[in-house]
C-alpha positions in Angstrom: 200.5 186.8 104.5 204.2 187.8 104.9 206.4 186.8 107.8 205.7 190.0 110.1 201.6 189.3 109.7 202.0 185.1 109.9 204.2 186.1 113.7 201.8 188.6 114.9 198.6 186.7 114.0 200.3 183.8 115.7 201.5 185.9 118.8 197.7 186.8 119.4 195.9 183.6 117.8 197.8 181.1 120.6 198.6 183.6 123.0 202.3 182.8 122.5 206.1 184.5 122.1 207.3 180.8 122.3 209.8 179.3 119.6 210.6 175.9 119.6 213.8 175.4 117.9 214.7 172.3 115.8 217.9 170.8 117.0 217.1 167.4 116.1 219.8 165.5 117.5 219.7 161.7 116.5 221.9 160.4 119.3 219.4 161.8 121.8 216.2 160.2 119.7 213.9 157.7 121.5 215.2 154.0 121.4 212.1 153.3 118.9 213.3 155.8 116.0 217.1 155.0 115.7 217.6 153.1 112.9 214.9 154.8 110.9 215.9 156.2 107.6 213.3 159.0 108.2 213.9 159.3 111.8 214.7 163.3 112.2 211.1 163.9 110.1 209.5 161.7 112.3 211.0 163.5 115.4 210.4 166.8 114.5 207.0 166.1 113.0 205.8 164.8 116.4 207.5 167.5 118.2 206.0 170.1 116.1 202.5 168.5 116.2 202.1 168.2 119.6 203.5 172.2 119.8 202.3 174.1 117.3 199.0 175.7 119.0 201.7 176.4 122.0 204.2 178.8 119.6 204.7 181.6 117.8 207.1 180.0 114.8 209.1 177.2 114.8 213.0 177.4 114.0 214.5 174.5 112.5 218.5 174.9 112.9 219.6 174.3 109.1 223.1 172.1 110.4 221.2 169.4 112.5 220.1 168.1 109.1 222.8 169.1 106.6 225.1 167.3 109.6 223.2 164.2 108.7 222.2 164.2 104.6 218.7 165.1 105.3 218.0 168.5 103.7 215.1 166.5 101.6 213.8 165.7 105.6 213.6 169.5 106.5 212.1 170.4 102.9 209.6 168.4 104.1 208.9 169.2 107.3 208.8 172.8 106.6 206.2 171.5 103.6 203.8 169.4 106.6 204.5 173.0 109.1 202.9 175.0 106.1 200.3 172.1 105.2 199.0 170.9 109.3 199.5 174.5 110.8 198.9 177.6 108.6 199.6 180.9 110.0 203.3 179.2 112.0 205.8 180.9 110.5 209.6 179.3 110.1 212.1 180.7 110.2 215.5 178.9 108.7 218.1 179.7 111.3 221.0 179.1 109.0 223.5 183.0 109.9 224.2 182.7 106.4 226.8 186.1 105.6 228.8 186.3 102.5 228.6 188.7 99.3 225.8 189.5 97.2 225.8 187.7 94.4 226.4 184.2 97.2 223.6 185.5 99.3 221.6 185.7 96.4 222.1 181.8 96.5 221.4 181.6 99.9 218.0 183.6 100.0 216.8 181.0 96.9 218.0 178.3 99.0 216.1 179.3 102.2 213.2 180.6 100.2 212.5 178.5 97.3 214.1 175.7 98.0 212.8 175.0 102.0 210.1 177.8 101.5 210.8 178.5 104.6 209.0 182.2 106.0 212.3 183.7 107.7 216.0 183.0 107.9 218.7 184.3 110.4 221.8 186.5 108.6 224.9 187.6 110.2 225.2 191.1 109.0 229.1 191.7 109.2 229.5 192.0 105.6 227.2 194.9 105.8 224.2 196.1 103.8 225.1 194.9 100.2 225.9 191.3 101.6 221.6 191.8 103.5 219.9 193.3 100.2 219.7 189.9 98.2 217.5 188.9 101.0 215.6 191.8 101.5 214.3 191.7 98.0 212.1 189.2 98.9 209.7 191.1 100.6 207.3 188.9 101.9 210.3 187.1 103.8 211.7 187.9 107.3 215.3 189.0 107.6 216.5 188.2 111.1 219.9 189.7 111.9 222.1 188.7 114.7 223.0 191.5 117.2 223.9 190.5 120.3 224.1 187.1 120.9 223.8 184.8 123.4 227.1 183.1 123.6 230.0 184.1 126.0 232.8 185.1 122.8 229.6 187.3 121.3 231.4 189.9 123.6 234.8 189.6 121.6 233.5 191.5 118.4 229.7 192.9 119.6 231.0 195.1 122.7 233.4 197.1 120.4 233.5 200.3 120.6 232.8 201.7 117.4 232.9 205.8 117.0 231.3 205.9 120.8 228.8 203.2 120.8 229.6 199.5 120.6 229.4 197.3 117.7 225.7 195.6 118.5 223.9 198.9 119.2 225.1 199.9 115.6 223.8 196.8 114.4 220.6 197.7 116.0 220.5 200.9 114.9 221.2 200.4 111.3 218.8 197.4 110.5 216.0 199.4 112.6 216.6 202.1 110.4 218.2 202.1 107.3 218.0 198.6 106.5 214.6 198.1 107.1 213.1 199.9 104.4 210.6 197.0 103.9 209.8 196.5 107.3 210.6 192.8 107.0 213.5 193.1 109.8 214.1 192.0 113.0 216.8 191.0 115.5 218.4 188.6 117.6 219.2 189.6 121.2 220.3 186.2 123.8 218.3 186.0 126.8 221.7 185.6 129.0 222.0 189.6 128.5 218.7 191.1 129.5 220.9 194.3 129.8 221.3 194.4 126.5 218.1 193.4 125.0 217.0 196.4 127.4 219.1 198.3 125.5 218.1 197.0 121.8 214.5 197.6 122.4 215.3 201.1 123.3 217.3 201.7 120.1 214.2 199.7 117.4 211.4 200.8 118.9 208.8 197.7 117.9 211.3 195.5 116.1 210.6 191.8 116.8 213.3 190.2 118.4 214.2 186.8 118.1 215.8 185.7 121.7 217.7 182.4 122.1 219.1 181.6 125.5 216.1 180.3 127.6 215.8 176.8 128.8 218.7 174.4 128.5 220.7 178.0 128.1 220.0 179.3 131.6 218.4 182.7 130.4 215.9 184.2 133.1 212.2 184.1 131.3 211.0 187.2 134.2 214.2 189.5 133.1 213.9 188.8 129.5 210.4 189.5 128.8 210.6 192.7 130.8 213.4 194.0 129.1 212.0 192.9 125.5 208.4 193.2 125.4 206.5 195.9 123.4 204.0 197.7 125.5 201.4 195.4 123.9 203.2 192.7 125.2 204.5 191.0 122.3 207.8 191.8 120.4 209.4 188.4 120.8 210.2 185.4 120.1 211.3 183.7 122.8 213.2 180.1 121.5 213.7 177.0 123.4 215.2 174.1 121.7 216.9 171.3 123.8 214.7 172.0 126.9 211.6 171.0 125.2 212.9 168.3 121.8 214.4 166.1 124.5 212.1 166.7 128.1 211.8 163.4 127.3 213.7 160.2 126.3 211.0 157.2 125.5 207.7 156.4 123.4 205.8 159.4 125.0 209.0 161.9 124.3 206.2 164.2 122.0 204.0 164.3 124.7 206.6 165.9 126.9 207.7 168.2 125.2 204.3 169.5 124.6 204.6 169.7 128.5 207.7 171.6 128.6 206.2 174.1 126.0 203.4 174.5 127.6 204.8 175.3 130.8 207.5 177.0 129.0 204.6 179.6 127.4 202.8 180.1 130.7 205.8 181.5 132.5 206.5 183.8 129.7 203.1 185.2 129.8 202.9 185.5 133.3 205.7 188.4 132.5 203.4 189.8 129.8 
């Protein structure tokens, strides 16, 4: 299946817009896996098997293991995501942006290399600098638009010809970049304004919304302002909230809490 099918089978199959993101974090591992020269796997594999039938994808955050030499770690997580829980999509949050012939690189990288289903692009170089991953059309090409940090406003409220710089965004990969329909978005939950606004400009374009959880975002605003009148549309990450909810022996079991309790309140906005 490609991306777009794996996320909406999963939206419907466990009733879920939640994505736990992968920050794996080694300082803030359980006493019992420091030390370990396999110790991020280990983390994220319990993490994601005590998860997966909570989610909608899982988005491992490519830095938290290049930080640490462990690239061969997330090939094979990603490998054991694909292998224990078919139909979870992953997406490869990496923002890679550069020119063609690099992202080229880049899309071999996230898609031979990891295998991974998706992978987030900052699209400031514009469309030539997108195409290279676009050509694999089986992929997801997530683009940032507005995002969820307070400097986003520094460059993405610009004005540009009467509209500001992340409604162009939207409007362009919505539209003319999305050919293949393998696009999609990301809108932070701290600006339910804006992802309002997004949704109005892409119609049914998933968007991938960071910003809940250790972020602060409100889960009742966001989902109002993103959903799709069927109620999906989204996918709605949490990373820190849920990898650490807890700190000993039993830390995958609580975060299997926190996601759980993290997916009901989003659906009771559905």
């Amino acid at each position: 299946m490609t991306f777009m099918q794996s996320l909406a089978a999963a939206w419907q199959k466990n009733d879920s817009l939640l994505c736990v993101g992968l920050d794996p974090d080694p300082a803030k591992f359980p006493a019992h896996l420091k030390g370990r020269a396999d110790a991020i796997f280990a983390f994220c594999q319990a993490i994601v098997d005590n998860t997966a039938d909570l989610v909608c994808c899982f988005k491992p955050q490519i830095a938290y293991f290049a930080a640490h030499r462990a690239e061969d770690q997330l090939e094979a997580l990603i490998t054991h995501i694909h292998a224990r829980h078919p139909g979870i999509p992953v997406i490869l949050d990496a923002k890679r942006g550069d020119i063609g012939s690099t992202a080229e690189q880049y899309a071999r990288e996230a898609f031979e290399r990891f295998k991974a289903d998706a992978i987030t692009v900052n699209p400031y170089m514009g469309r030539d600098s997108v195409e290279p991953y676009l050509a694999w059309r089986d992929k997801g090409v997530i683009l940032l638009c507005r995002t969820s940090n307070p400097g986003g406003s520094d460059l993405q409220f610009l004005d540009v010809g009467g509209e500001k710089l992340f409604e162009r965004v939207a409007r362009l990969v919505a539209g003319e970049w999305n050919t293949t329909g393998q696009c999609a978005l990301v809108v932070g939950a701290t600006f339910p304004a804006e992802i309002a606004r997004v949704r109005q400009l892409t119609g049914a374009l998933p968007l991938l919304v960071p910003g809940i959880g250790a972020q602060g975002g409100d889960i009742e605003a966001t989902v109002q302002a993103g959903k799709t009148p069927d109620g999906t549309g989204l996918m709605l990450n949490s990373s820190r909230a849920i990898l650490y909810a807890g700190q000993d022996e039993t830390f995958a079991a609580a975060a299997r809490q926190a996601a759980r309790e993290t997916r009901d309140a989003i659906n009771r906005y559905r």
